[in-house]
C-alpha positions, 0 to 999 in steps of 0.5 A, spaced: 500 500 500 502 506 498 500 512 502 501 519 499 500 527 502 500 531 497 500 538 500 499 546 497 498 552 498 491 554 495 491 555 487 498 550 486 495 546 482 493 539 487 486 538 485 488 537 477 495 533 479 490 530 485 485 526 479 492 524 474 495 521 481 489 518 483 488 515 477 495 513 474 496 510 480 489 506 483 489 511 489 483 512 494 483 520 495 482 522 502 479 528 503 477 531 509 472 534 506 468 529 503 469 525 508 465 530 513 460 531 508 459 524 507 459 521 514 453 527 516 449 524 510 449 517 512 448 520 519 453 516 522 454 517 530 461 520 527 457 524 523 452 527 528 457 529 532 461 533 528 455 536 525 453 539 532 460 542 532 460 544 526 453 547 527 455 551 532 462 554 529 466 549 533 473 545 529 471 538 530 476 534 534 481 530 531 479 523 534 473 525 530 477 525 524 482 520 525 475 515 526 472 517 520 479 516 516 480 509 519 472 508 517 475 509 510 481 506 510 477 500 513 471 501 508 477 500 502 480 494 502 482 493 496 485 501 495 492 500 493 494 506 497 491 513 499 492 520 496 491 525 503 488 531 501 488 537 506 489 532 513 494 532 516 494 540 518 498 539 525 503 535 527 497 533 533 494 531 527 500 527 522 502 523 529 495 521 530 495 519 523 501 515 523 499 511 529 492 510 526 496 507 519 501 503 524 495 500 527 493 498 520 499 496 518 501 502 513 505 508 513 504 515 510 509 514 504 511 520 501 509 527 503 510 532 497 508 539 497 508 543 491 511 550 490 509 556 486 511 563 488 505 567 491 505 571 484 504 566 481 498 563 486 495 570 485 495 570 478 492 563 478 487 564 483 484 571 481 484 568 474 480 561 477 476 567 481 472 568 473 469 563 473 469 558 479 464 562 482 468 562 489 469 569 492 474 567 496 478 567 489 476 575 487 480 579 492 487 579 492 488 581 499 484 574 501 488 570 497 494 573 500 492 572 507 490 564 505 496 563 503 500 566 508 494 562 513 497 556 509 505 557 510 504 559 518 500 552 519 503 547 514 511 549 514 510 545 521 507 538 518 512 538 513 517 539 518 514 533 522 515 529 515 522 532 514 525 528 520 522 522 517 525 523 511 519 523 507 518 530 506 520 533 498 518 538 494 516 539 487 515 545 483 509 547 481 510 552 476 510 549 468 505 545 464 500 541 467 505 536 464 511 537 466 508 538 474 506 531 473 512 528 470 515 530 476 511 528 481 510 521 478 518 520 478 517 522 485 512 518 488 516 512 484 522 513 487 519 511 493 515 506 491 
């Protein structure tokens, strides 16, 4: 099984890399997100439990997301690995996954984080802001703030990867092309 964390800031290009890995490889993705959504709309214990968190602003609980992750892992046995997408954002939240996937007999594999420089994240998001009708992605001020959000957060799980050497970088400027190219000699060279 090969487990992979791809991060990024918002606007580096992890969702479109996300469906080539994915398919390229036969990995389940795991996102956080969707994970939340769907355990409210089976009405799942977990389920209810974080929609009353959620209902009243509250962040729900690491254990409440780890148990979902091991439900989905348990729920996919024939996965040939997991692509976890926007989980682990602390290092409370990358031990707790690692212990769960000890526990499961896996590991996280490989930790990549695609790099593009903040101009071109602005440029990028501004532009998805015509027509993703997001508007988080129309004004540049947001867009800065979510990006330095995300360094000030995720620098600290990369370098909870690093000590496992697990930890690498890949540029995420260039064509859709190159970027994958770059990642798939990455993920196999840890495979």
């Amino acid at each position: 099984m090969f487990n992979l964390i791809l991060f990024g800031p918002p606007g580096s290009g992890k969702g479109t890399q996300s469906e080539r890995l994915i398919s390229k490889y036969g990995l389940k993705h795991l996102s956080t997100g969707d994970l939340l959504r769907s355990e409210i709309a089976a009405q799942t214990a977990l389920g209810m439990e974080a929609k009353k968190l959620m209902d009243k602003g509250q962040l729900v609980p690491d254990e409440v997301v780890i148990g979902m992750i091991s439900t989905a892992l348990d729920n996919n046995p024939q996965a040939k690995g997991f692509l976890f997408d926007g989980f682990p954002r602390t290092t409370a939240q990358a031990e707790g996954l690692d212990k769960l996937l000890k526990l499961k007999g896996t590991q996280i594999n490989a930790f990549i984080s695609l790099v593009v420089s903040e101009e071109e994240l602005v440029k990028r998001l501004l532009n998805r802001g015509l027509t993703s009708g997001r508007s988080d992605d129309t004004n540049e001020d947001v867009i800065r703030a979510r990006i330095t959000e995300y360094k000030n957060k995720t620098s600290i799980v990369a370098d909870y990867y690093k000590q496992f050497d697990k930890f690498t970088e890949v540029k995420g400027e260039g064509s859709i092309d190159d970027i994958f190219n770059a990642l798939c000699k990455e993920i196999d060279s840890h495979m």
